[in-house]
KEROGU-39245 format. One line per 5 residues: for each residue z, x, y of N, C-alpha, C. Coordinates in nm, 4 decimals. Example, Ala and Ser with C-alpha at 12.3 -4.5 7.8 and 13.67 -1.06 7.14 Angstrom:
<pts>
0.7800 1.3190 -0.5690 0.7800 1.2300 -0.4500 0.7800 1.3200 -0.3300; 0.7080 1.2850 -0.2250 0.7140 1.3670 -0.1060 0.7870 1.2900 0.0030
</pts>
This chain:
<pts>
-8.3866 11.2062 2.9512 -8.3493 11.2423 3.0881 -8.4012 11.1367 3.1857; -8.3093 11.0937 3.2746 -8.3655 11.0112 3.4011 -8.4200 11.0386 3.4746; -8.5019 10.9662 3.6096 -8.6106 11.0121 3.6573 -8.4819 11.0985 3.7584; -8.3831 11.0274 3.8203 -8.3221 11.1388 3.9200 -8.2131 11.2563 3.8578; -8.2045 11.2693 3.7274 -8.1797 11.3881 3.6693 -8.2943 11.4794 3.6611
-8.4162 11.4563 3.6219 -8.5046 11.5269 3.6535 -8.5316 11.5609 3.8516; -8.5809 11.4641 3.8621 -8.5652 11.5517 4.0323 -8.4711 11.6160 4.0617; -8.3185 11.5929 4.0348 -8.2291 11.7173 4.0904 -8.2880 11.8492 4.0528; -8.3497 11.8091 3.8873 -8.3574 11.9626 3.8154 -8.4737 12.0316 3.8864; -8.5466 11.9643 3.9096 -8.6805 11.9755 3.9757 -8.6500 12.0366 4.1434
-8.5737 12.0146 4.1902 -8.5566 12.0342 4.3183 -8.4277 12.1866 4.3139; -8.3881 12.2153 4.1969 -8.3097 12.2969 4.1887 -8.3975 12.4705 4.1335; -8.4663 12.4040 4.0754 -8.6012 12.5234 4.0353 -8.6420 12.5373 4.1330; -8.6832 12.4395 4.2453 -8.8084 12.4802 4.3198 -8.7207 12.5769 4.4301; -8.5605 12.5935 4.4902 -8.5006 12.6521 4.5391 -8.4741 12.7759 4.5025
-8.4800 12.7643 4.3447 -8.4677 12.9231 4.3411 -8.6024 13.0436 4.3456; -8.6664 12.9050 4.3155 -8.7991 13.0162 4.2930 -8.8539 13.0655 4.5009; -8.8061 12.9767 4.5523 -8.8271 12.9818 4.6898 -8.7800 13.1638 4.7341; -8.6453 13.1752 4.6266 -8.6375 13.2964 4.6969 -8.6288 13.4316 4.5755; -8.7363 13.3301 4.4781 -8.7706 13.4809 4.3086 -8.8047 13.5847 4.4215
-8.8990 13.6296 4.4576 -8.9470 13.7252 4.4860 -8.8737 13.8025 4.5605; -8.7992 13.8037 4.6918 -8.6941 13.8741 4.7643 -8.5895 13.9372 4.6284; -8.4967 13.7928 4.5152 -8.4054 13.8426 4.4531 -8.4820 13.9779 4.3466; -8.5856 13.9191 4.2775 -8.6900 14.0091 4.1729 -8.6876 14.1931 4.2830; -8.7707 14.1558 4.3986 -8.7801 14.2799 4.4816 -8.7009 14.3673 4.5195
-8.5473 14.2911 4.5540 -8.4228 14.3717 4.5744 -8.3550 14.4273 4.5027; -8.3353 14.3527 4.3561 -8.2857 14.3847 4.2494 -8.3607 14.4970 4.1669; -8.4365 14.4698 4.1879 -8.5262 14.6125 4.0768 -8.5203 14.7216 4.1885; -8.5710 14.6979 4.2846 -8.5431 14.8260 4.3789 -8.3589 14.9078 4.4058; -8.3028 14.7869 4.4085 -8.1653 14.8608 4.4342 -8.1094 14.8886 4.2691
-8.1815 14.8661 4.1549 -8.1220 14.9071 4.0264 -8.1756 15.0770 4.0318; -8.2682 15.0738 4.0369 -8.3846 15.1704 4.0336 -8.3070 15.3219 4.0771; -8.3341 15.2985 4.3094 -8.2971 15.3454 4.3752 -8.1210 15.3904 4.3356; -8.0356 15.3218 4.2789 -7.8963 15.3633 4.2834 -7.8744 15.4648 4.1280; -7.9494 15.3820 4.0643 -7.9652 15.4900 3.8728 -8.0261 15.6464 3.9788
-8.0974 15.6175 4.0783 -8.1432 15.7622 4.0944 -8.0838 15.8590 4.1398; -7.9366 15.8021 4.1831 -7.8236 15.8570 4.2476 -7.8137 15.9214 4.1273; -7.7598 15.8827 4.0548 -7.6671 15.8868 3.9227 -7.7286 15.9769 3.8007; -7.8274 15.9508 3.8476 -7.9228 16.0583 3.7495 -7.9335 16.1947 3.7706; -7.9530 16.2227 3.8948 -7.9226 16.3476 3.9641 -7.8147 16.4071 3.9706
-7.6641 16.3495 3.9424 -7.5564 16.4374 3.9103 -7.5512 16.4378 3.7775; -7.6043 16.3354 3.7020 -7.5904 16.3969 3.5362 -7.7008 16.4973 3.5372; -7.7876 16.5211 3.5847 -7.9028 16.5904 3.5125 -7.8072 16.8023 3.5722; -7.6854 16.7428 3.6793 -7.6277 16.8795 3.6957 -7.5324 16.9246 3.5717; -7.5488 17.0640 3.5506 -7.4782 17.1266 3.4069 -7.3746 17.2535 3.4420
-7.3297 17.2407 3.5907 -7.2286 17.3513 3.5865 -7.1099 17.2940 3.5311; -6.9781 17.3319 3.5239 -6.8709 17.3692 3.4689 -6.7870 17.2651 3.5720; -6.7060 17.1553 3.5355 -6.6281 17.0589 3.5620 -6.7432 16.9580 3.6359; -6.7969 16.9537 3.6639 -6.9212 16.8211 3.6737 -6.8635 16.6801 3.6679; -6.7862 16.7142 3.5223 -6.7752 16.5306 3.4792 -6.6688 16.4939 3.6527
-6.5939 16.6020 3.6408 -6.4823 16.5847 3.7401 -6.5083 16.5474 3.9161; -6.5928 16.6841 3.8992 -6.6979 16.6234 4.0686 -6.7679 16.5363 4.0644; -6.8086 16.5220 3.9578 -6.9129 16.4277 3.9805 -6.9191 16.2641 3.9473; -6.8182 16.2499 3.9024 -6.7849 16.0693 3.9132 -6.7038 16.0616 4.0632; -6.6511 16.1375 4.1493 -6.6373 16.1318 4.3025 -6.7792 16.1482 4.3711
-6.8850 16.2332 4.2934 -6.9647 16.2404 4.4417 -7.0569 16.1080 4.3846; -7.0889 16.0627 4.2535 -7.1843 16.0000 4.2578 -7.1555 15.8327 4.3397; -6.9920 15.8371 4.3131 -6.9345 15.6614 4.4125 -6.9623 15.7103 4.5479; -6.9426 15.8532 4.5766 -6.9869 15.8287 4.7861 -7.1212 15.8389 4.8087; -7.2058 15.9229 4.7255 -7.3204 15.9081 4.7505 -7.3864 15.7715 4.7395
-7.3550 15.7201 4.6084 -7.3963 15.6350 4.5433 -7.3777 15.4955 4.6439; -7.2886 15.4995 4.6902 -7.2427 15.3857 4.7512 -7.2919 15.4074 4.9382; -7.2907 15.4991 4.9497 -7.3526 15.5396 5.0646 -7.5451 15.5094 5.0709; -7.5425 15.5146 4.9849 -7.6745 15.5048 4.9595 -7.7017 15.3779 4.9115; -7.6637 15.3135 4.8316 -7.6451 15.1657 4.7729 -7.6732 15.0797 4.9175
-7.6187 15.1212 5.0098 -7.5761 15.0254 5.1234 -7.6762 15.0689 5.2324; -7.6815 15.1702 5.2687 -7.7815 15.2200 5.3198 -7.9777 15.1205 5.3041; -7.9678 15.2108 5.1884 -8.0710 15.1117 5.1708 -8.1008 14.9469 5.1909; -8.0001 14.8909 5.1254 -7.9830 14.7687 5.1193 -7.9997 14.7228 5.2485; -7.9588 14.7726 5.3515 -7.9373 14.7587 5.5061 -8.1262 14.7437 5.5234
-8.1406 14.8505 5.4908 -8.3704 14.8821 5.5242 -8.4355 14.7771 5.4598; -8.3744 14.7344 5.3308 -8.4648 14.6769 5.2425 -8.4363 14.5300 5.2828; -8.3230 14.5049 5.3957 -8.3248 14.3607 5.4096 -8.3835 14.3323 5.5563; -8.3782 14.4677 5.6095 -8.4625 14.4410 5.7453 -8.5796 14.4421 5.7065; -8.6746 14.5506 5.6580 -8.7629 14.5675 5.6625 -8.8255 14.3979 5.6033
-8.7621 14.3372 5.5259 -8.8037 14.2143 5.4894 -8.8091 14.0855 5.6076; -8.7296 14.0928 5.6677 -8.7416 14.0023 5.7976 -8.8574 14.0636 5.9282; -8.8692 14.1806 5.9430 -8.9328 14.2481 5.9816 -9.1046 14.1860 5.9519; -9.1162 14.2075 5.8177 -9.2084 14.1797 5.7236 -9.2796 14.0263 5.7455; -9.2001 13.9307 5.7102 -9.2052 13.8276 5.7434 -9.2016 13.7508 5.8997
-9.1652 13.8104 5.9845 -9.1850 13.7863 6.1247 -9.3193 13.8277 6.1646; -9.3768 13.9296 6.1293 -9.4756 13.9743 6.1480 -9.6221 13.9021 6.0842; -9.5646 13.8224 5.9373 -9.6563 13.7360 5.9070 -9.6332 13.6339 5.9774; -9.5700 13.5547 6.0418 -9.5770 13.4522 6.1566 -9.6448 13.4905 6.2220; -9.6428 13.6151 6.2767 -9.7189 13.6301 6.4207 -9.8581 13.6484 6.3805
-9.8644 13.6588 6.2642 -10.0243 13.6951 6.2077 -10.1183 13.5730 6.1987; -10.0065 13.4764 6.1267 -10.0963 13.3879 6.1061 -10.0570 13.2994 6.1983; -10.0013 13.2600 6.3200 -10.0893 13.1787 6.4378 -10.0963 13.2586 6.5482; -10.1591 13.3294 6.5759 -10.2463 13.4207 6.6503 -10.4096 13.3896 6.5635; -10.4144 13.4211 6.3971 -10.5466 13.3709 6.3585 -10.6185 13.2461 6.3723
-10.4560 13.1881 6.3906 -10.4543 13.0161 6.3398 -10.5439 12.9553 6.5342; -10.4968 13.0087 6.5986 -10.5313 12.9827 6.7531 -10.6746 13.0673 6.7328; -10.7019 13.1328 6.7008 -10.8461 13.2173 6.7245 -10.9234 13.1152 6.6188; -10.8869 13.0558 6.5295 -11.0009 12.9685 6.4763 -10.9785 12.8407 6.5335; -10.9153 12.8114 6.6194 -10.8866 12.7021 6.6567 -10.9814 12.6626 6.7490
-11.0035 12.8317 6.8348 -11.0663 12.8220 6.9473 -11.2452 12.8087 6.8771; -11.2949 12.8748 6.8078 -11.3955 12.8990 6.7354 -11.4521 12.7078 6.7124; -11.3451 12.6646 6.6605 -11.4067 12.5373 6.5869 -11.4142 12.4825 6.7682; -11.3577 12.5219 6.8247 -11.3648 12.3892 6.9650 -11.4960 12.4777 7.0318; -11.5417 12.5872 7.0528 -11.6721 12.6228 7.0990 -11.7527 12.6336 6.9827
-11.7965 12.6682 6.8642 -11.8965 12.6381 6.7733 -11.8608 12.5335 6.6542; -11.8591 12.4539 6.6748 -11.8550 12.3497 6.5644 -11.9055 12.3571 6.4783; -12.0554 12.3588 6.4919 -12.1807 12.3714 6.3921 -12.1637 12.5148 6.2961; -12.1412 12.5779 6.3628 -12.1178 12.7015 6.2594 -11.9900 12.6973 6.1954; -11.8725 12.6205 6.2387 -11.7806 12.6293 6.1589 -11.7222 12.5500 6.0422
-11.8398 12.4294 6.0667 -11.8783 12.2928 5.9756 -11.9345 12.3537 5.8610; -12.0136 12.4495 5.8700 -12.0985 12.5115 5.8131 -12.0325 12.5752 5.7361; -11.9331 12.6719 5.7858 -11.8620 12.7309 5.6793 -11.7633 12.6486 5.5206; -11.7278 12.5774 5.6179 -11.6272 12.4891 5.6012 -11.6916 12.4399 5.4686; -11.8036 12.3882 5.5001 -11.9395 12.2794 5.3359 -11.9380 12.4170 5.2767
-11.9585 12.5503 5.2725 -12.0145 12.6481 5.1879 -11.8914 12.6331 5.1079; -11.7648 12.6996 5.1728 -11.6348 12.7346 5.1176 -11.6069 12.6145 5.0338; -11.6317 12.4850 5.0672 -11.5282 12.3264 4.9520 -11.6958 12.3626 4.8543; -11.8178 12.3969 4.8970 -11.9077 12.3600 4.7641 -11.8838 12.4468 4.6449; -11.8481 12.6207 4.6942 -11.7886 12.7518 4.6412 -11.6598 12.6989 4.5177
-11.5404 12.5631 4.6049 -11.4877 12.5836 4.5307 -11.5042 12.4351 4.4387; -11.6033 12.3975 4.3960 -11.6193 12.2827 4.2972 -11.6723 12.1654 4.3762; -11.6790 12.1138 4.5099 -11.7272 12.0015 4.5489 -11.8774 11.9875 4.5335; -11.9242 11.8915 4.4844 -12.0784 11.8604 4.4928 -12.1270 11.8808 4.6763; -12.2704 11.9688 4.6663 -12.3386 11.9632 4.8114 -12.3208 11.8433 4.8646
-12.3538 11.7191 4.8294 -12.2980 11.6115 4.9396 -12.1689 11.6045 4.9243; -12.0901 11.6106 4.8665 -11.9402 11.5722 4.8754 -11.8718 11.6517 4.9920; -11.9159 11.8071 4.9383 -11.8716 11.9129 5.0898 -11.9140 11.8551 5.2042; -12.0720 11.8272 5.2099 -12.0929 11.8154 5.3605 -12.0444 11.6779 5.3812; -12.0444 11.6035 5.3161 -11.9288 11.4704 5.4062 -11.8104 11.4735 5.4311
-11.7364 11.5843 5.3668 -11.6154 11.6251 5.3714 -11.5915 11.7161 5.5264; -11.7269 11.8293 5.5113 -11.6691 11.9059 5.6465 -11.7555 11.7990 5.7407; -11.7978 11.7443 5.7628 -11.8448 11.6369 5.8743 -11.7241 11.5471 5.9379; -11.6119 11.5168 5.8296 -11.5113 11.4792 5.8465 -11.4085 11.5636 5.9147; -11.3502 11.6458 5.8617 -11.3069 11.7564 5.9089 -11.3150 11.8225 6.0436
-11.4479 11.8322 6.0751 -11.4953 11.8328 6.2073 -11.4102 11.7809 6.3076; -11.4133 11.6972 6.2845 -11.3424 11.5824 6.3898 -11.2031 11.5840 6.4216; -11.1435 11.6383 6.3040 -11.0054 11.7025 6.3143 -10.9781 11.8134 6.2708; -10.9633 11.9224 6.3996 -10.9592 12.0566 6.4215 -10.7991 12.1168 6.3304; -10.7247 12.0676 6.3921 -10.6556 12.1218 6.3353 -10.5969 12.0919 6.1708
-10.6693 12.0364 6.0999 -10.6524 11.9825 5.9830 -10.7277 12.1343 5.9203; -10.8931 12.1079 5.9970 -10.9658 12.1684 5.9393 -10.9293 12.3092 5.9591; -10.8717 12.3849 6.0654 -10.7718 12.4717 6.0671 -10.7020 12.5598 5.9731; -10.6299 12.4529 5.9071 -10.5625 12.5172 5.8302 -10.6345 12.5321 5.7023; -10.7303 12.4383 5.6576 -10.8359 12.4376 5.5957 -10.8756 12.5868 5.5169
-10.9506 12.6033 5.6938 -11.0128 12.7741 5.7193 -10.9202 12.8665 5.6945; -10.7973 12.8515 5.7264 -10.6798 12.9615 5.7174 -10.6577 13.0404 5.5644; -10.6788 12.8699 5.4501 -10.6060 12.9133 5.3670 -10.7169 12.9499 5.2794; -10.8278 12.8521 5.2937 -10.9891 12.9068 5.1833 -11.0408 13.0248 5.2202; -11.1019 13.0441 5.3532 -11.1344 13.1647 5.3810 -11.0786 13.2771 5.4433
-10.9571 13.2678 5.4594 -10.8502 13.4009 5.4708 -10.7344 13.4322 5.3876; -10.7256 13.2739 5.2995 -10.6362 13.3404 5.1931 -10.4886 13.3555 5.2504; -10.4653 13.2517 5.3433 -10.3379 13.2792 5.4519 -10.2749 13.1813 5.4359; -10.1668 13.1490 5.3928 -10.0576 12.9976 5.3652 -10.0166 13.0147 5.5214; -9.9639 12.8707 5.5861 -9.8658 12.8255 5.6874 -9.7010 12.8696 5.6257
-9.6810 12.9973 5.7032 -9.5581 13.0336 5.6657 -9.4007 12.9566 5.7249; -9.4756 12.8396 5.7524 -9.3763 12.7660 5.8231 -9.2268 12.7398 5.7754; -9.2936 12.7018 5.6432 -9.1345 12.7166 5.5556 -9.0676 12.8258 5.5146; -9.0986 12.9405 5.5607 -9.0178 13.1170 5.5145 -8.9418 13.1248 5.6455; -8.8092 13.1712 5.6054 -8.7461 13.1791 5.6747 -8.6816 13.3370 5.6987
-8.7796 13.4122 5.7532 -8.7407 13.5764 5.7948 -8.6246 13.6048 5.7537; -8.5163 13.5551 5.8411 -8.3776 13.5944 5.8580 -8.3023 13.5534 5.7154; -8.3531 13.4507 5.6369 -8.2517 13.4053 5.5013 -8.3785 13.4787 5.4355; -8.4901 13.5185 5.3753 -8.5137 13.6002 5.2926 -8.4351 13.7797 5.3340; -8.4436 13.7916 5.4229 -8.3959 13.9487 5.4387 -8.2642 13.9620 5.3809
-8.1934 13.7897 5.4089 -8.0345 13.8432 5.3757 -8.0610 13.8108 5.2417; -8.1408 13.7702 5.1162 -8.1763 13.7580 5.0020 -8.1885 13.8911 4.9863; -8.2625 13.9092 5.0078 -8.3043 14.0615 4.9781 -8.1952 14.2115 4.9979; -8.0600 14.1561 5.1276 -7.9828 14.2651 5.0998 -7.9395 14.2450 5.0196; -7.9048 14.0922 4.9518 -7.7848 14.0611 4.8819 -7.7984 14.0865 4.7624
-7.9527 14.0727 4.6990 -7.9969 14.1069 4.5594 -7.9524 14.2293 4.5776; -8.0149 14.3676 4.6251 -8.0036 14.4804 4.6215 -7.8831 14.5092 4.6005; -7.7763 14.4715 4.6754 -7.6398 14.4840 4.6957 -7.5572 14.4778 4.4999; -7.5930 14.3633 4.4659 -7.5316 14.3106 4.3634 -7.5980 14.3798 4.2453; -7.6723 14.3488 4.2230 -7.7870 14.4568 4.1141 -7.7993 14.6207 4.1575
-7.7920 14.6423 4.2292 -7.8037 14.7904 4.2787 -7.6730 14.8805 4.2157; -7.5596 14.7970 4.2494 -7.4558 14.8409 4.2120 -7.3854 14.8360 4.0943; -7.4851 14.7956 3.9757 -7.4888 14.7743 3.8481 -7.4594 14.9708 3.7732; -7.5490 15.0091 3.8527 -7.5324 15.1884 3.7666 -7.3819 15.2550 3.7959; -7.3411 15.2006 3.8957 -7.2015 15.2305 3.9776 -7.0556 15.2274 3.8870
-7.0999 15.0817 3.8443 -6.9881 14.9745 3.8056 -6.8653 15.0983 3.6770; -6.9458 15.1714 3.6048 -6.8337 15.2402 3.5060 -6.8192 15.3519 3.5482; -6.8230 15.4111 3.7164 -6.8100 15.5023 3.7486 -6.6479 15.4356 3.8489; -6.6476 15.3118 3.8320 -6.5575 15.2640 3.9126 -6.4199 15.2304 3.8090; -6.4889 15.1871 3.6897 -6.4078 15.1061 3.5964 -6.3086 15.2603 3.4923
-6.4218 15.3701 3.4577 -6.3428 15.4561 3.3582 -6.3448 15.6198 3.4131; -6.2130 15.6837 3.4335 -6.2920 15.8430 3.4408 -6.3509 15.9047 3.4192; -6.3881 15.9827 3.4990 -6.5212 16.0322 3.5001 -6.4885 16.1929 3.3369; -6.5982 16.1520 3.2987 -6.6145 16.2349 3.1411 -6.7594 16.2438 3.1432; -6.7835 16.3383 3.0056 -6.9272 16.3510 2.9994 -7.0144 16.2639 2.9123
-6.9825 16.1385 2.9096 -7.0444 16.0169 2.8423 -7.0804 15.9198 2.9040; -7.0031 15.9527 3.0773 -7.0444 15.8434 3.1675 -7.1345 15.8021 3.1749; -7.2238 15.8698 3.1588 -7.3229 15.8558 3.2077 -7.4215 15.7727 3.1718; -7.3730 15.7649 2.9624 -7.4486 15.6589 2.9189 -7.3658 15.5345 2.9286; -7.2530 15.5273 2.9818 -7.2494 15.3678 3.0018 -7.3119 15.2940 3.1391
-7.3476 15.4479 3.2153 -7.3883 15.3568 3.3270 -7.5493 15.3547 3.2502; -7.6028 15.3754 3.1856 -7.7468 15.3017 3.1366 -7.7408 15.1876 3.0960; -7.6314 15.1863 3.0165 -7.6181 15.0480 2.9464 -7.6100 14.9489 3.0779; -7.5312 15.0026 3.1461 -7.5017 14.9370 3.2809 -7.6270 14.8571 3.3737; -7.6939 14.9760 3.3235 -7.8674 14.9564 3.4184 -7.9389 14.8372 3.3580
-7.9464 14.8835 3.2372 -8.0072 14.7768 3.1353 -7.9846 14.6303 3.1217; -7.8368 14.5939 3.1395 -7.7966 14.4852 3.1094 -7.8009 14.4335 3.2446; -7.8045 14.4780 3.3746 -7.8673 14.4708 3.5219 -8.0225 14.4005 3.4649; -8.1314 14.5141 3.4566 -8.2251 14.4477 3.4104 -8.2432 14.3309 3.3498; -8.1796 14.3292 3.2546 -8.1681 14.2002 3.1861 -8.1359 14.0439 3.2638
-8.0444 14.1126 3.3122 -7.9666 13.9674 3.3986 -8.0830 13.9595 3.4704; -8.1857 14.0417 3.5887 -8.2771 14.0222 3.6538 -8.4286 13.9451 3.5773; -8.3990 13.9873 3.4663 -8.5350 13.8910 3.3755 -8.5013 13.7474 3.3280; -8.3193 13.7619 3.3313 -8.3250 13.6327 3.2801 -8.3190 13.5190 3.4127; -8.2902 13.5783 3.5260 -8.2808 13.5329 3.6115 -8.4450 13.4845 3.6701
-8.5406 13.5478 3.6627 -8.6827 13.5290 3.7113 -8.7417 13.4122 3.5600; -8.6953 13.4272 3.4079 -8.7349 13.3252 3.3576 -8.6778 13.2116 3.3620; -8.5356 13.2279 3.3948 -8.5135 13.0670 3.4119 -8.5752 12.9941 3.5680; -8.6008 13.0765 3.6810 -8.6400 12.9955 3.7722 -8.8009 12.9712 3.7759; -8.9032 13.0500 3.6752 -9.0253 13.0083 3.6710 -9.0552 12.9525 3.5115
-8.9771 12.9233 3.4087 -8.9979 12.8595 3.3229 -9.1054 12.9015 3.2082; -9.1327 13.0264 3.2373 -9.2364 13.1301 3.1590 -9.1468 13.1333 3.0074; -9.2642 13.2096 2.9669 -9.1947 13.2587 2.7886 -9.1159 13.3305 2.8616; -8.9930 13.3313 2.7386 -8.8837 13.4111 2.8083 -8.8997 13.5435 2.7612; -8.9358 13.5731 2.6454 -9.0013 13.7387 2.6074 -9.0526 13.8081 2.6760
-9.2083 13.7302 2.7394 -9.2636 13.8048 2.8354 -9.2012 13.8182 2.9839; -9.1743 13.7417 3.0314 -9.0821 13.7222 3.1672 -8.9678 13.8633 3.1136; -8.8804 13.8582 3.0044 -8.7775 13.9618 3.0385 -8.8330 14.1252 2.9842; -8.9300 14.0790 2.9030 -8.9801 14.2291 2.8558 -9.0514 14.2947 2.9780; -9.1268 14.2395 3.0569 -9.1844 14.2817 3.1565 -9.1279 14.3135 3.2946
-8.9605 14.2490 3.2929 -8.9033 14.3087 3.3775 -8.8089 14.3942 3.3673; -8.8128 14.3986 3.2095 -8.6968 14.5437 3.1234 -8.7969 14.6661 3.1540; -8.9516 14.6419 3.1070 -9.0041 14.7713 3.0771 -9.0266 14.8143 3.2169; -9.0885 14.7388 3.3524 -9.0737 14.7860 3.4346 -8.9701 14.8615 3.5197; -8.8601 14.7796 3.5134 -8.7346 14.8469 3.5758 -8.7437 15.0044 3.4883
-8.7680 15.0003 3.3289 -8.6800 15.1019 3.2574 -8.7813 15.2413 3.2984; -8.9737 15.1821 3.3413 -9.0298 15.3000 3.3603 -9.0039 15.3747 3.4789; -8.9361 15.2672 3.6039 -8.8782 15.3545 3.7349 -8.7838 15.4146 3.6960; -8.6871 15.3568 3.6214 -8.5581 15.4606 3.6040 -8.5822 15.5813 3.4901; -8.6919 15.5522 3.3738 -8.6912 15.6787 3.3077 -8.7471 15.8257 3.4318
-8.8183 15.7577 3.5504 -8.9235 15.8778 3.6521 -8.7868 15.8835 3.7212; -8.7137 15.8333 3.8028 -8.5876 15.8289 3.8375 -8.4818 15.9496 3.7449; -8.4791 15.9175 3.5977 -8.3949 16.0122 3.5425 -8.4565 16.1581 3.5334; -8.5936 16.1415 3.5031 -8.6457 16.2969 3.4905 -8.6404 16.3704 3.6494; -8.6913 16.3031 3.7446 -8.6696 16.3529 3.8965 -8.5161 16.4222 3.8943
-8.4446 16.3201 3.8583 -8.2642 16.4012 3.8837 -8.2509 16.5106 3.7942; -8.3360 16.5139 3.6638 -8.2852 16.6366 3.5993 -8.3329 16.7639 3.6417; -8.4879 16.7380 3.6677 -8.5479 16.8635 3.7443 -8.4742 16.8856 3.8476; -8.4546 16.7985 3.9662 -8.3309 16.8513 4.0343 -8.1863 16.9058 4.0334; -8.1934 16.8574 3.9443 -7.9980 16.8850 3.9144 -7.9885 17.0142 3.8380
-8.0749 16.9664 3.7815 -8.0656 17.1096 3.6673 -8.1472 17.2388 3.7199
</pts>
């Protein structure tokens, strides 16, 4: 491989993984949340069911599919706007700190780089340096001792629409053979299969953009998805039934 076949590839991972977590978050939630539709009219046992109930589970189902999807992509921009405002509001309050106590914040500064591997002189020539440039050392403080990244590169408004769009597409995975075959009393297990192979696509999708074993990457996002939807299926039967 060439060096700029590798950087494309390299620059094509690092995009998706930019937005694993929104697709991972939406997708398991809207697989989850929509099987729970669906679970709740199978777990009902009166007399023509199959018949009502491949109509109510597409309006509910889809009413709800979308619904959510709508919350789960605000609440994510929501989410993320709010970490902007978090972290420079902190970012200005240590800003101000280092410009009236220096000495104490130099101070911190040598504990935290010696904490994480620098030799005692190496830290203190390091935060002596630092000193001098506040806002370097800034972000410094932000990220060692608060544990706070510069969210500069998240973009509120394109993760939220990640996040409807996963939900949207994966969510509507339990749906799909309520759309495709009449409604009978077997539906129900193709929409598992339905769920499952959802899952799947969602594990294979999180191992190819972080490059993990692919066993563990998809087993861990099969067994998780499958333990919400097995609490998901028992909830609908106690209800339904």
């Amino acid at each position: 491989m060439d060096w700029a076949q590798h950087r494309r590839d390299a620059h094509q991972l690092g995009r998706a993984q930019e937005y694993l977590r929104q697709i991972v978050y939406g997708g398991n939630d809207g697989i989850v949340t929509t099987f729970a539709i669906v679970s709740g009219f199978a777990g009902a046992q009166s007399d023509g069911i199959a018949q009502i109930g491949g109509l109510a589970v597409l309006v509910f189902g889809l009413a709800n599919l979308f619904a959510d999807a709508v919350s789960m992509g605000l609440g994510e921009f929501l989410s993320g706007r709010a970490q902007h405002d978090l972290y420079h509001s902190r970012r200005e309050m240590e800003l101000r700190e280092i410009a009236e106590n220096p000495d104490h914040e130099r101070d911190e500064l040598e504990t935290i780089l010696h904490q994480r591997g620098l030799t005692r002189e190496d830290a203190h020539a390091t935060a002596d340096i630092m000193v001098h440039h506040p806002s370097i050392m800034a972000d410094l403080m932000m990220t060692y001792e608060f544990g706070m990244h510069d969210p500069a590169e998240e973009r509120p408004a394109v993760n939220g629409l990640v996040t409807f769009c996963s939900f949207l597409v994966f969510g509507a995975a339990p749906l799909i053979p309520y759309f495709l075959y009449p409604p009978s009393n077997t539906i129900f297990l193709a929409s598992i299969f339905s769920t499952l192979a959802a899952l799947c696509a969602l594990g294979l999708l999180r191992w190819s953009a972080t490059g993990e074993k692919l066993l563990r990457t998809l087993g861990e996002t099969i067994a998780v998805g499958t333990a919400c939807a097995l609490v998901a299926y028992v909830v609908g039967l106690v209800v339904g039934g």
